[in-house]
C-alpha positions, 0 to 999 in steps of 0.5 A: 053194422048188424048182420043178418042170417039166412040159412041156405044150404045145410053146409053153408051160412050167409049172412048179409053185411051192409048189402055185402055177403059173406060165406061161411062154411062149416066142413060137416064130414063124418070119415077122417084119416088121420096120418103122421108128418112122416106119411105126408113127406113121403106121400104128399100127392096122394094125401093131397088127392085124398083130401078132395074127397074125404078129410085128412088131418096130420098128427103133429105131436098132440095137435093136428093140421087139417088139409082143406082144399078149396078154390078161393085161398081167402074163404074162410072155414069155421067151425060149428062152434064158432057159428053157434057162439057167433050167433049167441050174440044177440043180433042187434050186437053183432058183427063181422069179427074179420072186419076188426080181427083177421084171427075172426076172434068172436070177442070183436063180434060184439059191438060192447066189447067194441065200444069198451075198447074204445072207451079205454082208447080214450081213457074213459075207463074207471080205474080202481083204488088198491082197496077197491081191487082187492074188495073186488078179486076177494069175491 
């Protein structure tokens, strides 16, 4: 279950999983236009054709959604941080979180929070007396 890194391109990583490949992008562009929901509904075509070219992102109130465009709907686009906590977890615990969570949540990374979950599954956790619950939150 472990996953192998090679760094090919400066964009993009592969790592080997069980005589598998998976790629992970990391979108590195340095122009962005940021526009309105209004802008899109009124020139949808011409936002669509920018993003091929540069990085769009529509301002939705305090957050944004960012335009991707690409050929395979099901390649996965991550950020830097995303890959730079991934591979923080030492290598002989990790693994490909999108094989446990489609989210890619970088706790199901880790195969010890794997085994704890599994663990609690089958009722192999301690539970805590009331005085040792509260010996422990007034630390």
């Amino acid at each position: 279950m472990i996953l192998n890194d090679k760094y090919t391109e400066k964009n993009r990583i592969i790592c080997i999983y069980r005589k598998s490949y998976i790629h992970l992008y990391v979108s590195k562009t340095e122009n962005m236009k940021i526009i309105t929901t209004r802008e899109i509904v009124r020139k949808t075509k011409t936002y669509f054709d920018l993003a091929e070219k540069e990085k769009v992102a529509v301002k939705r109130g305090r957050k944004y959604v960012q335009l991707v465009v690409t050929d395979e709907p099901d390649k996965i686009l991550l950020s830097e941080d995303w890959i730079k906590e991934f591979m923080s977890i030492p290598s002989k615990y990790r693994v490909n979180p999108f094989d446990v969570s489609p989210s890619g949540d970088l706790f199901f990374a880790d195969t010890r929070n794997l085994e704890h979950l599994d663990k609690a599954r089958q009722g192999q956790t301690l539970t805590l007396s009331k005085e040792e619950e509260n010996a422990l939150f007034s630390l």
